[in-house]
N, CA, C and O atoms as a DFTB+ gen file, in Angstrom:
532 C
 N C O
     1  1     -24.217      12.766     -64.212
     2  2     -24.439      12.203     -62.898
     3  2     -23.534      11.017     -62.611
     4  3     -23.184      10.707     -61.472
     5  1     -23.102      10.236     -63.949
     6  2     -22.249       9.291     -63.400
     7  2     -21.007       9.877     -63.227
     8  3     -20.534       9.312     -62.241
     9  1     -20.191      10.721     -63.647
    10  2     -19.365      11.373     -63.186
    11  2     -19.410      11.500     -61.741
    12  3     -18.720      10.671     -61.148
    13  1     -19.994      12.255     -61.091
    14  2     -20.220      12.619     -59.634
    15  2     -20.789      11.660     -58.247
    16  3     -21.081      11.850     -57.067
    17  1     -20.733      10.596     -59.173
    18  2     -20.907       9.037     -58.345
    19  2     -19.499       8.680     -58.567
    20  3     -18.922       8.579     -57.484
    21  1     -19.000       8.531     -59.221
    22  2     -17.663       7.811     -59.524
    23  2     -16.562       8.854     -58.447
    24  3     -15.844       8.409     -57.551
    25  1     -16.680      10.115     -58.798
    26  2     -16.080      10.810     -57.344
    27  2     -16.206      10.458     -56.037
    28  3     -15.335      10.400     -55.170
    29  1     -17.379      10.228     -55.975
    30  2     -18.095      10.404     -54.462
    31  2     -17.649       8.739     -53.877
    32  3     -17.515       8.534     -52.670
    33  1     -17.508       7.946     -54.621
    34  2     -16.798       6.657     -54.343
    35  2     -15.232       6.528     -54.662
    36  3     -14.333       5.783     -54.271
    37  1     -15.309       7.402     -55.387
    38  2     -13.639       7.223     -55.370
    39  2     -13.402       7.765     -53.740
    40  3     -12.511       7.169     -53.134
    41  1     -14.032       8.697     -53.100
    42  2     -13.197       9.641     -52.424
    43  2     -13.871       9.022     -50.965
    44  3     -13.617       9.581     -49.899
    45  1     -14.655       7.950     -51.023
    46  2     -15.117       7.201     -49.929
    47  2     -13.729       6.435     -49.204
    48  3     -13.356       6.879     -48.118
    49  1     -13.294       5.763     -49.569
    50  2     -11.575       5.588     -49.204
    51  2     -10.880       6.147     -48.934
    52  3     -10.014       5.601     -48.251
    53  1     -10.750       7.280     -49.172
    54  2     -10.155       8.187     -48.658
    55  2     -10.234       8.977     -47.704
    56  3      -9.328       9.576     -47.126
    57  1     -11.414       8.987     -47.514
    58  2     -12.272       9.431     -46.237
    59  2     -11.834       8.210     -45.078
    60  3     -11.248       8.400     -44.012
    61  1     -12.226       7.147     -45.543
    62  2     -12.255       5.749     -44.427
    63  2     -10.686       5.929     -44.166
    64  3     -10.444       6.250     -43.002
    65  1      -9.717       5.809     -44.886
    66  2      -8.405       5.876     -44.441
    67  2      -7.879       7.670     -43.753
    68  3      -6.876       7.861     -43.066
    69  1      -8.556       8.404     -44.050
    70  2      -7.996       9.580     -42.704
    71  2      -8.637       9.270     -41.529
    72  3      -8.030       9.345     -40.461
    73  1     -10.284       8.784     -41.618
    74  2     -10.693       8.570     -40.163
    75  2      -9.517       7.542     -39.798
    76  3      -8.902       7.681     -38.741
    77  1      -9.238       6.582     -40.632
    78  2      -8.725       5.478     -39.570
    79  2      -7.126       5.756     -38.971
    80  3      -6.513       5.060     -38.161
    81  1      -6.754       6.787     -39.530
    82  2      -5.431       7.639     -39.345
    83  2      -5.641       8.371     -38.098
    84  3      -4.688       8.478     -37.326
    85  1      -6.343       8.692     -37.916
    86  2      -6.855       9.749     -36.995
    87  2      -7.019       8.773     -35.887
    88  3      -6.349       8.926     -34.866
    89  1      -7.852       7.783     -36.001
    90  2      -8.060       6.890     -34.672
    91  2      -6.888       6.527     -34.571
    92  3      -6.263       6.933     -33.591
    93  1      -6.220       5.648     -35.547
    94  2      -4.931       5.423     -34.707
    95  2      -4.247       6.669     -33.502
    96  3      -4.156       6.639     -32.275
    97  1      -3.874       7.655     -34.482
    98  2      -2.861       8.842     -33.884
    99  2      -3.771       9.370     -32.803
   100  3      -3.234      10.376     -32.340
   101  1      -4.762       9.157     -32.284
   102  2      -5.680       9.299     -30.704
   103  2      -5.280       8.602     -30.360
   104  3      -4.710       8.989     -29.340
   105  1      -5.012       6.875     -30.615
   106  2      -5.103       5.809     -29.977
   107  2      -2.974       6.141     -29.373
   108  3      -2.768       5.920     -28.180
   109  1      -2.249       6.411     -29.869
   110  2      -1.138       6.590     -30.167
   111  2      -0.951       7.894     -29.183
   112  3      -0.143       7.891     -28.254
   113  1      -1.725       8.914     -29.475
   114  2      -1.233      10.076     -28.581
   115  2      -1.625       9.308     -26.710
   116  3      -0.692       9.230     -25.911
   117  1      -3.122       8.814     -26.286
   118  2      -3.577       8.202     -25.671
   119  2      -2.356       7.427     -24.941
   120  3      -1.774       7.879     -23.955
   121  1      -2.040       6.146     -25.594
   122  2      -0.930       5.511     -25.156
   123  2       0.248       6.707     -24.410
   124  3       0.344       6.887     -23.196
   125  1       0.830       7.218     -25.162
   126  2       1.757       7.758     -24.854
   127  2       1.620       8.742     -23.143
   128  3       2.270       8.639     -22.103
   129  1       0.604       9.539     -23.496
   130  2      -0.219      10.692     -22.572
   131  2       0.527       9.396     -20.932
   132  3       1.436       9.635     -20.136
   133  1      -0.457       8.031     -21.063
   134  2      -0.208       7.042     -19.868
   135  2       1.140       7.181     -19.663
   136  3       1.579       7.651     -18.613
   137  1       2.067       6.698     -20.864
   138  2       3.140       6.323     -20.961
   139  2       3.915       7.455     -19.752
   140  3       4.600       7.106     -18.791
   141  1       3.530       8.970     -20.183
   142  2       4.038       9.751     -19.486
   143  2       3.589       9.980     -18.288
   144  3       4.423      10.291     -17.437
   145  1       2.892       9.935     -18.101
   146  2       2.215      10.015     -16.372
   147  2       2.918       8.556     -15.360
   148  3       3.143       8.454     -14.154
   149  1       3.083       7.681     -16.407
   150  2       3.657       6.342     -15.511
   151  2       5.183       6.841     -15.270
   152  3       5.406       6.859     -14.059
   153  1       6.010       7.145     -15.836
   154  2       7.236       7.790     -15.450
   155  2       7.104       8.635     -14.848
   156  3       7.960       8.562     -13.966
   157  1       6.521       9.503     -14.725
   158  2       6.267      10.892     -14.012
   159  2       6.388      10.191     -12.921
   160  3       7.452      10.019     -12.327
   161  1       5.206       9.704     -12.564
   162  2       4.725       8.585     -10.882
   163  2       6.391       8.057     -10.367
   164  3       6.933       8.233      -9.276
   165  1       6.883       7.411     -11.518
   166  2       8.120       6.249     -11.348
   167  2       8.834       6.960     -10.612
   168  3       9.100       6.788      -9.423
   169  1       9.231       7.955     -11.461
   170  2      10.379       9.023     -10.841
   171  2      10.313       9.633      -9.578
   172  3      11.272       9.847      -8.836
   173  1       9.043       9.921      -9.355
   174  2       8.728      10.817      -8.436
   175  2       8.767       9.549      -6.900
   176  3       8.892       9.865      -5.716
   177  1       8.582       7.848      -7.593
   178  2       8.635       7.009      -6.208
   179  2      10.415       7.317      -6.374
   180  3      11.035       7.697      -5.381
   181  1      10.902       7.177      -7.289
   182  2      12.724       6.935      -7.109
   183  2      13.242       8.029      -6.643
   184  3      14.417       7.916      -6.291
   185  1      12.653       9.283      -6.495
   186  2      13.025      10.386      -6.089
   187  2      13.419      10.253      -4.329
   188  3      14.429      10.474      -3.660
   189  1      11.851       9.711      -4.001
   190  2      11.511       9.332      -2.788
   191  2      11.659       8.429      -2.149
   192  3      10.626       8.263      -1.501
   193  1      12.225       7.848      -1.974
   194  2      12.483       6.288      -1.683
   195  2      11.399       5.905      -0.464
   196  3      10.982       4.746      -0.456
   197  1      10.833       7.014       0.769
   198  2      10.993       6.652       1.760
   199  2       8.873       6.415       1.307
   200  3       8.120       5.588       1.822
   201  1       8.550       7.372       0.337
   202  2       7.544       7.731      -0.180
   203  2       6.083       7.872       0.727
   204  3       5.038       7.278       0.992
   205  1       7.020       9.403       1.043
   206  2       5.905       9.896       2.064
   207  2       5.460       9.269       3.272
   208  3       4.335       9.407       3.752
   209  1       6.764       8.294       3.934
   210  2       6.786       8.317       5.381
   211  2       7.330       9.137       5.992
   212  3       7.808      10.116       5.418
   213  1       7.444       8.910       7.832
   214  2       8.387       9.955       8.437
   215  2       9.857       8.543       8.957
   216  3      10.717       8.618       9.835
   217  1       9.684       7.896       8.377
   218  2      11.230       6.844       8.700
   219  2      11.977       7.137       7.595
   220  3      11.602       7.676       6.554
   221  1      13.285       6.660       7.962
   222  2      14.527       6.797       7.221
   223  2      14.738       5.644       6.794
   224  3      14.094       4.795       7.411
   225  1      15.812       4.996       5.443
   226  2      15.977       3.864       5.268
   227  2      17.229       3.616       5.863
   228  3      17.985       4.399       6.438
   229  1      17.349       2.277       5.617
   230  2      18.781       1.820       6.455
   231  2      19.786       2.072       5.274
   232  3      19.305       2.234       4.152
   233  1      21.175       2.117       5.448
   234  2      22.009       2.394       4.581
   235  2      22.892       1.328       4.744
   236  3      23.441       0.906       3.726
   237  1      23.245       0.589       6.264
   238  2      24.029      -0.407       5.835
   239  2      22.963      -1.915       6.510
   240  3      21.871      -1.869       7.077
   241  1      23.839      -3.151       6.149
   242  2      23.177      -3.763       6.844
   243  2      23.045      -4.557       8.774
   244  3      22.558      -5.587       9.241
   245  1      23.689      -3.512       9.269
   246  2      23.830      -3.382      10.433
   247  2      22.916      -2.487      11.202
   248  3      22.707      -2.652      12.404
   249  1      22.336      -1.474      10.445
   250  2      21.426      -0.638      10.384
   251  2      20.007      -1.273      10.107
   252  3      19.046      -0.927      10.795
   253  1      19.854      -2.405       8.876
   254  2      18.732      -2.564       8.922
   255  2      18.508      -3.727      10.067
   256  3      17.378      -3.761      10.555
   257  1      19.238      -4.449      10.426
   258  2      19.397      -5.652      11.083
   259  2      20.248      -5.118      12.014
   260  3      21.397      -5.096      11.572
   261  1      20.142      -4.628      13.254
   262  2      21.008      -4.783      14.221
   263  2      20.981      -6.556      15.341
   264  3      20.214      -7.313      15.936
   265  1      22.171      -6.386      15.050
   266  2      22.285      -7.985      15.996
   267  2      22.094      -7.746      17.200
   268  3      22.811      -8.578      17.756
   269  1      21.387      -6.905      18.309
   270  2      20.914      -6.799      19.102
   271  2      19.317      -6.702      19.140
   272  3      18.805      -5.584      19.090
   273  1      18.463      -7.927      19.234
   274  2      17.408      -8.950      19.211
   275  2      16.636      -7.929      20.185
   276  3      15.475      -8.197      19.876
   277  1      16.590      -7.398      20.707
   278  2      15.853      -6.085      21.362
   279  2      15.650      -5.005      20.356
   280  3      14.553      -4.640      19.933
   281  1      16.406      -4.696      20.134
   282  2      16.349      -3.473      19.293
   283  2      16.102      -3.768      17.966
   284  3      15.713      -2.876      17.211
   285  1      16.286      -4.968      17.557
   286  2      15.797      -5.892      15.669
   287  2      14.341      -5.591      16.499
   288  3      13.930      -4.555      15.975
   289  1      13.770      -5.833      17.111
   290  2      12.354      -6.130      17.773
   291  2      11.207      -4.803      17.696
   292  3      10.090      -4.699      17.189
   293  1      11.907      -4.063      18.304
   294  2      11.068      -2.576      18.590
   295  2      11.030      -1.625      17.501
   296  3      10.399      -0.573      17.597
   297  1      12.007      -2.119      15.951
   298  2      11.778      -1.260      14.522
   299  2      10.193      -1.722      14.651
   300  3       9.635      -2.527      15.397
   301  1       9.797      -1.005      13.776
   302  2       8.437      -0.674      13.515
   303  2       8.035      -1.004      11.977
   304  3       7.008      -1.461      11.476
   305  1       9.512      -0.501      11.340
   306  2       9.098      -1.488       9.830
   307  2       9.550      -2.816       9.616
   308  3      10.338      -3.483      10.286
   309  1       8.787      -3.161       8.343
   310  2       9.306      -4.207       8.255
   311  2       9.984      -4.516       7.174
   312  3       9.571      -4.337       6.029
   313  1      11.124      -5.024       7.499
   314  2      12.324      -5.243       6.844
   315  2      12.678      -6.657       6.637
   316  3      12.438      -7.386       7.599
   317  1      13.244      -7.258       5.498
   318  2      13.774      -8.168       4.656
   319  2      15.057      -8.163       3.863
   320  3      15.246      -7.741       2.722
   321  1      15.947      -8.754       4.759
   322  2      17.393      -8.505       3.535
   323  2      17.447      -9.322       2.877
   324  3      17.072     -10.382       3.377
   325  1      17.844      -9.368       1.639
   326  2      18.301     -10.619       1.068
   327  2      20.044     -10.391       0.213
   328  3      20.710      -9.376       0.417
   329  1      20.438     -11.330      -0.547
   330  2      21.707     -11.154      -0.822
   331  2      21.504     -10.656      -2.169
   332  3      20.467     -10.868      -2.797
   333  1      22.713      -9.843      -2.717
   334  2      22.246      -8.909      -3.927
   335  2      22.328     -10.143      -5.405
   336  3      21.525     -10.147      -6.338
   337  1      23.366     -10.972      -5.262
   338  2      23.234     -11.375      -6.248
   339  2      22.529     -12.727      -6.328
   340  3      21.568     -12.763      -5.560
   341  1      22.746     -14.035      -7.141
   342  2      22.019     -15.129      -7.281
   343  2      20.344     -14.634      -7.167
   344  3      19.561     -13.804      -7.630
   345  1      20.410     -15.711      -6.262
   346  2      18.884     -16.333      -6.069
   347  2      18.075     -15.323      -5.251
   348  3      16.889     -15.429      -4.942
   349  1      19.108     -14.097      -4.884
   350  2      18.178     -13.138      -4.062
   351  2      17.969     -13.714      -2.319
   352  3      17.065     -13.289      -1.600
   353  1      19.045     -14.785      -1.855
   354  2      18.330     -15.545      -0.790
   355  2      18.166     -14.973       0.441
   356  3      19.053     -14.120       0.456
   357  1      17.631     -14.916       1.395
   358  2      17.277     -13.897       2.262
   359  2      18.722     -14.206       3.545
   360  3      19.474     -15.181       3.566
   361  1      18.719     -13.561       4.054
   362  2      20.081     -13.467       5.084
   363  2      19.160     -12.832       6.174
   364  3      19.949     -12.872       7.118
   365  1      17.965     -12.244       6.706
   366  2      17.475     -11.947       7.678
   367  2      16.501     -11.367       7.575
   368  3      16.194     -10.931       6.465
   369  1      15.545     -11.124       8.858
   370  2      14.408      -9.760       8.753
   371  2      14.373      -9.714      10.197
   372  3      15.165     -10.194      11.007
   373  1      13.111      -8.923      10.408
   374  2      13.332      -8.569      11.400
   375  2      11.631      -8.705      12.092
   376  3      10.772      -8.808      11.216
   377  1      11.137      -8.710      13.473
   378  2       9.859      -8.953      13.802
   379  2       8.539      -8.367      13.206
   380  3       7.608      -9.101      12.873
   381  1       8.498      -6.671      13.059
   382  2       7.628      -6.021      12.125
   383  2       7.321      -7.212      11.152
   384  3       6.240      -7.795      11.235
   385  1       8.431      -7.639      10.071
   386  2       8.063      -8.355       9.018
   387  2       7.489      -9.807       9.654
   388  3       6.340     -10.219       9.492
   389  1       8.324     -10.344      10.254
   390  2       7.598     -11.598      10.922
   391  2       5.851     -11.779      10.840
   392  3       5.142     -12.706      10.448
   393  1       5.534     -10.343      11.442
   394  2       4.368     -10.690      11.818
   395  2       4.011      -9.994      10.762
   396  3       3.059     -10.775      10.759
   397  1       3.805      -9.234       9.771
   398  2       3.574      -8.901       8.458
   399  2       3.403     -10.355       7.555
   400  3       2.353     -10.813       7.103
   401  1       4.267     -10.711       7.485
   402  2       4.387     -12.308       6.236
   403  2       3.609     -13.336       6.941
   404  3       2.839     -14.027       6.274
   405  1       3.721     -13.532       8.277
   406  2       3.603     -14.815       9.126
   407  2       4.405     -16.085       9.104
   408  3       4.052     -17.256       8.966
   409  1       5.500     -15.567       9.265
   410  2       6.931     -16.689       8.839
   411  2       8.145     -15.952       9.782
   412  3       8.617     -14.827       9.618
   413  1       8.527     -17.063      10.931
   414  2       9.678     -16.122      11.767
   415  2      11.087     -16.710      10.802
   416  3      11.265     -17.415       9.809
   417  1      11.690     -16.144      11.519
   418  2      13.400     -15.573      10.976
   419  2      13.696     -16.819      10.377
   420  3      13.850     -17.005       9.170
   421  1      13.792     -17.970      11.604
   422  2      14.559     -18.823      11.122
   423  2      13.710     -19.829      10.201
   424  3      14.199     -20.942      10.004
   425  1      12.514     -19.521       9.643
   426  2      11.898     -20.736       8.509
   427  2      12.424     -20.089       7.274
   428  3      12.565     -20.921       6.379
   429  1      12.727     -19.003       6.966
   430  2      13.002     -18.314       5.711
   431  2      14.633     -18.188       5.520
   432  3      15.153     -18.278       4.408
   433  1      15.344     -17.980       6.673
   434  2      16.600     -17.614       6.189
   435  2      17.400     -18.825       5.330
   436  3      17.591     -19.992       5.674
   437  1      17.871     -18.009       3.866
   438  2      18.645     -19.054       3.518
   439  2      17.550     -19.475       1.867
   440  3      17.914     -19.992       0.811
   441  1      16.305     -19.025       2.264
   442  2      15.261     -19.233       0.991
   443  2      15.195     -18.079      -0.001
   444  3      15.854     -17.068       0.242
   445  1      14.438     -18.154      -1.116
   446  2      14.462     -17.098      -1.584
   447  2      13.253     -16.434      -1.633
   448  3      12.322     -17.098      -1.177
   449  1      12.873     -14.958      -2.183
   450  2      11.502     -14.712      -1.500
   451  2      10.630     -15.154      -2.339
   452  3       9.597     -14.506      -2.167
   453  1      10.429     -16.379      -3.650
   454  2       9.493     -16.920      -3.659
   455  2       8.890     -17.690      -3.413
   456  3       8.064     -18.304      -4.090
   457  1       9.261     -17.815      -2.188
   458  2       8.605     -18.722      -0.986
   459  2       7.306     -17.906      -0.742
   460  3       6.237     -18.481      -0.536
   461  1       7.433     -16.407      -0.771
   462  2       6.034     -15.545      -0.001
   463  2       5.054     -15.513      -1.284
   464  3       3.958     -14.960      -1.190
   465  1       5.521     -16.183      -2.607
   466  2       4.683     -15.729      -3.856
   467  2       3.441     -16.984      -3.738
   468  3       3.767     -18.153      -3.531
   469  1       2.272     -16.643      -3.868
   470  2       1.405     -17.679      -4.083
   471  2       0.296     -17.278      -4.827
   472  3       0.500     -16.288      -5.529
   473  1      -0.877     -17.790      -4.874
   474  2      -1.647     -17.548      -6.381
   475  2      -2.719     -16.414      -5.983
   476  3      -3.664     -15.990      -6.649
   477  1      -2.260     -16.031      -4.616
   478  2      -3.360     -14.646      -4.229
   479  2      -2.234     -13.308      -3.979
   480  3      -2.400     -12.355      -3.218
   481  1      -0.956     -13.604      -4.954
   482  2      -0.330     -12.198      -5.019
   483  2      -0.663     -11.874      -5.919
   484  3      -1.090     -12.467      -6.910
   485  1      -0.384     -10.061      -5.503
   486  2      -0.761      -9.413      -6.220
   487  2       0.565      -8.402      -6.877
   488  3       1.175      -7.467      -6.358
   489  1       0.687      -9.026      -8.195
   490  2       1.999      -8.436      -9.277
   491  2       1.997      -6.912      -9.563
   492  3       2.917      -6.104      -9.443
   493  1       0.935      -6.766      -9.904
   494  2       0.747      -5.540     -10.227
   495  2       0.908      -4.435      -8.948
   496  3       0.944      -3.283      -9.381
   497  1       0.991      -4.507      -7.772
   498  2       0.798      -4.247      -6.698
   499  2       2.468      -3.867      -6.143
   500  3       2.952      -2.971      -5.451
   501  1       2.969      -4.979      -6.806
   502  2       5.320      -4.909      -5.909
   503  2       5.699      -3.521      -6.434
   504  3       5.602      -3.116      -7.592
   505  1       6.069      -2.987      -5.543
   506  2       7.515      -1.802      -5.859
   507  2       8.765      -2.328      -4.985
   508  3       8.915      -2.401      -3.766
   509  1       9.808      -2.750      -6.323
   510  2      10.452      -3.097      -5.133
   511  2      11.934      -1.866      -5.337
   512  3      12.307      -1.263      -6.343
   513  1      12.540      -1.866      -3.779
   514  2      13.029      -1.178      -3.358
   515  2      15.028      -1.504      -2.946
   516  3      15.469      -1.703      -1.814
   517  1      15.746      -1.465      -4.070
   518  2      17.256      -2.174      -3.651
   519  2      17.475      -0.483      -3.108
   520  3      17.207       0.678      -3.416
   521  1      18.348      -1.540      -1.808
   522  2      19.400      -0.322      -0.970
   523  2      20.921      -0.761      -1.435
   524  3      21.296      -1.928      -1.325
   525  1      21.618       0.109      -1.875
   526  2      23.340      -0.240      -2.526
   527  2      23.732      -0.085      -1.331
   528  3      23.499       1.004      -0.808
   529  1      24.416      -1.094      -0.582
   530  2      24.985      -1.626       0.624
   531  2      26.547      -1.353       0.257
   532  3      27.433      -1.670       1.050
């Protein structure tokens, strides 16, 4: 009988280390499973840029910003340029956004957009969207 105790504890460890093998490699397949569904999603927004509206994006910035103050007025989205490199600083928007943010043209131009960041944004929430100008 002591024989068959001395097994049965030897082989208790061994037991505890496949379960805990096993939880990992769930915990591991788990991760991953997300991992892939979050790219899936990613791709499928980069695919789409416009993501399941019926508007088009602008391609240049004359397009997103026309300097005719009538027609900047009556877009419907809202739009924010900023400059590609540095500080990101904004160079214009347009009324949609105005009244979206609550900040007209000329308090922002020239800032960068963490001026709009404050302690009730939401991070998890940004997709953001560069147009190659």
């Amino acid at each position: 009988m002591a024989k068959s105790l001395e097994t049965v504890e030897d082989r208790q460890p061994e037991q505890l280390k496949s379960w805990q093998l096993f939880a990992r490699l769930q915990r591991r397949l788990h991760r991953r499973a997300i991992r892939i569904r979050e790219a899936t999603l990613q791709k499928r927004i980069e695919d789409d840029a416009t993501a399941g509206s019926h508007v088009s994006l602008p391609k240049t910035l004359k397009e997103a910003l026309p300097e005719d103050i009538e027609i900047r007025s009556k877009d419907e989205r809202a739009i924010m340029v900023t400059e590609v490199g540095g500080r990101f600083d904004i160079i214009g928007c347009n009324k949609a956004w105005e009244n979206l943010c609550g900040y007209a043209e000329c308090e922002v131009v020239g800032k960068n957009s963490t001026a709009l960041q404050g302690p009730e944004t939401n991070y998890d929430g940004k997709l953001f969207f560069v147009i190659d100008v």
